[in-house]
C-alpha positions as CSV (number, residue, x, y, z in Angstrom):
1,X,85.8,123.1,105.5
2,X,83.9,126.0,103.4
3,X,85.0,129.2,103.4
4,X,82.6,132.1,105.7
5,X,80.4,134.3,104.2
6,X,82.6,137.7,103.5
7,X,80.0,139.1,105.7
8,X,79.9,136.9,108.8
9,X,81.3,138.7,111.6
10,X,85.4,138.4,111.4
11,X,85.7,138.2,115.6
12,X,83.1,136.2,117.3
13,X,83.3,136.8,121.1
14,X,81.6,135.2,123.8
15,X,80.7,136.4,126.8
16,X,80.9,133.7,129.9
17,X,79.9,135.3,133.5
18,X,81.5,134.3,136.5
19,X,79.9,135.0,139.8
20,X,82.1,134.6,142.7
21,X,81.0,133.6,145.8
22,X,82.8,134.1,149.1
23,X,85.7,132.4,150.0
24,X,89.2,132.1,150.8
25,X,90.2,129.7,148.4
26,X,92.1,130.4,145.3
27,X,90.8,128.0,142.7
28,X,91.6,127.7,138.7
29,X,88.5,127.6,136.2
30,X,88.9,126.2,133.2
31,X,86.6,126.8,130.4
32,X,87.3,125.0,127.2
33,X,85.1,124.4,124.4
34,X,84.3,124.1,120.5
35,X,82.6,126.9,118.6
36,X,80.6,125.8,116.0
37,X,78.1,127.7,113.2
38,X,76.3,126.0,110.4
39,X,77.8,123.0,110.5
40,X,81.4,125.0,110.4
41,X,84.1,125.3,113.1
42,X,85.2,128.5,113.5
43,X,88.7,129.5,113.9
44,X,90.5,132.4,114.5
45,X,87.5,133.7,116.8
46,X,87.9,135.8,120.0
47,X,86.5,133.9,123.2
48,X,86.6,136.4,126.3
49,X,86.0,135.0,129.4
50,X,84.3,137.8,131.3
51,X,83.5,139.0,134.9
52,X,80.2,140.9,135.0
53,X,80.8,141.7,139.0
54,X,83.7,143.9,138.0
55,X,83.3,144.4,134.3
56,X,86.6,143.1,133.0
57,X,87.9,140.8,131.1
58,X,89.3,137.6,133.0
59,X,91.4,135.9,129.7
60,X,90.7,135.5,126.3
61,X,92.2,133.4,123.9
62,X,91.8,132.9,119.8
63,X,90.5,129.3,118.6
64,X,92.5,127.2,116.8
65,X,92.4,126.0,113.1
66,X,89.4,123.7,114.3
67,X,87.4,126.0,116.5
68,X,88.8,125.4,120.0
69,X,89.8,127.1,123.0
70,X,91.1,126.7,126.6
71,X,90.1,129.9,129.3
72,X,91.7,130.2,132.2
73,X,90.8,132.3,135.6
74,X,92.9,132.1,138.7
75,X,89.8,133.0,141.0
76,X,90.7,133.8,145.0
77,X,88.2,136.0,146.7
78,X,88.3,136.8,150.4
79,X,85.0,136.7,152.7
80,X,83.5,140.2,153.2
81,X,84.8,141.5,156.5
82,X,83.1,144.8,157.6
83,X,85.6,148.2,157.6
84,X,86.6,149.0,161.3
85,X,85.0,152.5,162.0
86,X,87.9,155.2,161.6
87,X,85.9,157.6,163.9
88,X,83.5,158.3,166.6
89,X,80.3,159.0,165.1
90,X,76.6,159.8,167.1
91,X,73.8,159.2,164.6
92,X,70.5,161.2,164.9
93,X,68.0,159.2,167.0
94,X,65.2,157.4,164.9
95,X,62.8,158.1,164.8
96,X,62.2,161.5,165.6
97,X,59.8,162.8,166.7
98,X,59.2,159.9,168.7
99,X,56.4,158.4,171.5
100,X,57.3,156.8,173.7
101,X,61.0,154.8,172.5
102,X,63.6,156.0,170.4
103,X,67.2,154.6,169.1
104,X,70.3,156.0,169.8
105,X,73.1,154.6,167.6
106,X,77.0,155.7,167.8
107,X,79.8,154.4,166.5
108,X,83.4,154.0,168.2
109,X,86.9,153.9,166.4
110,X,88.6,152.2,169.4
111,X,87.4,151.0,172.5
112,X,87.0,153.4,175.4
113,X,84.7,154.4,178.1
114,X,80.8,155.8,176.8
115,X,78.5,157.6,179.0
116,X,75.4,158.2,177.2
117,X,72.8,160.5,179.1
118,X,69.4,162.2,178.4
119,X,68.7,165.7,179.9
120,X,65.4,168.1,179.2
121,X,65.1,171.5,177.9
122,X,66.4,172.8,181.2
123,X,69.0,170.8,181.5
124,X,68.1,168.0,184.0
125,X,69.8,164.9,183.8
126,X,66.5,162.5,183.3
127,X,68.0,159.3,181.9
128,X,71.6,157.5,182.3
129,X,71.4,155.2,179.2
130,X,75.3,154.2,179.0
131,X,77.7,154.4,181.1
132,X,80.9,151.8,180.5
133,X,83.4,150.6,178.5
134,X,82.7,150.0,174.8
135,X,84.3,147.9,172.1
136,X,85.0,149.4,168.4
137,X,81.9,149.3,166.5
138,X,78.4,150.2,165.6
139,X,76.6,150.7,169.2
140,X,72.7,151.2,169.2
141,X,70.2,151.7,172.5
142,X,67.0,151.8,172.9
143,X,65.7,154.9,175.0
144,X,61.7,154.4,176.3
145,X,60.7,158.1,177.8
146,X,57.1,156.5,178.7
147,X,57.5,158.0,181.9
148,X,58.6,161.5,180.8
149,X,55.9,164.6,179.5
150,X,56.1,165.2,175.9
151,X,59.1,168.2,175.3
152,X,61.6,168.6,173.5
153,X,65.2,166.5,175.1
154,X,69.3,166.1,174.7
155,X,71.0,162.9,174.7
156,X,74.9,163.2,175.4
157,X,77.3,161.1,174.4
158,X,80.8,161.5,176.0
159,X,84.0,159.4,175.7
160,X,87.3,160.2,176.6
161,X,88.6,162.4,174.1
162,X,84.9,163.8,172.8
163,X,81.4,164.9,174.0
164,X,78.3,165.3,171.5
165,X,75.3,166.5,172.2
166,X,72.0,165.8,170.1
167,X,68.1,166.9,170.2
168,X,65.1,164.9,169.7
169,X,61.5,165.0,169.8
170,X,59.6,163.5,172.0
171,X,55.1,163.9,170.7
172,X,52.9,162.1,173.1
């Protein structure tokens, strides 16, 4: 074998992506290969096996005398599950201004009872949109005011340990 060119690069790495899919499964990759230039195996080169998801290196290794290499990645990745909400939450409706329905979304941090009510500017109750038990989540409703003059209105939310209280638009 010749000797390299005093200016060829003294490390060669390369760069091998993995992109993980969901799963529960641990599995071993394996990457082996030869590295080769100009008709010349090249040892004593850096091969990095690579993770562009996270940016960090997975393993890397050194070729041997004739240019070859073994990576290895232990891969387990779990399927996305979404966050339980850590607390009660009642978005602004959208959209607002709004002619003639609306949403209404609130989020609960454990189950309980929701009563979720629309009143106008003087305070008359004109809608009962929720009332009932919940489960934790992301909640949304759907509030049509066809029936009701254009003005400006307050939707309630109240569980057992908080009450919020909201204004929207209604434009005809």
């Amino acid at each position: 074998m010749a000797k390299m060119n005093k200016y060829f690069f003294p490390l060669l790495i390369l760069f091998c992506f993995l992109f993980y899919h969901n799963s529960i499964n641990s599995q071993t990759y394996k990457v082996t290969g030869r590295i080769l230039t100009d008709s010349q195996y090249v040892s004593h080169a850096a091969v990095v096996l690579y993770n562009s998801l996270t940016n960090s290196v997975v393993d890397s290794v050194i070729t041997d005398s004739l240019g070859y290499y073994q990576l290895n990645a232990i891969v387990g990745v779990e399927k996305d599950e979404p966050a339980l909400p850590t607390n009660f939450e009642l978005a602004q409706n959208y959209p607002n201004p709004f002619n003639p329905t609306t949403k209404i979304t609130f989020t609960l941090s454990s189950k309980d009872v929701v009563r979720l009510k629309v009143y106008d500017i003087l305070g008359r109750e004109v809608a009962v949109l929720a009332d009932g038990l919940f489960e934790v989540g992301k909640h949304e409703i759907e509030f049509n005011a066809s029936r009701l003059p254009s003005g400006v209105y307050f939707y309630n939310l109240t569980t057992s340990s908080s009450s919020v209280t909201k204004k929207m638009l209604l434009l005809k």
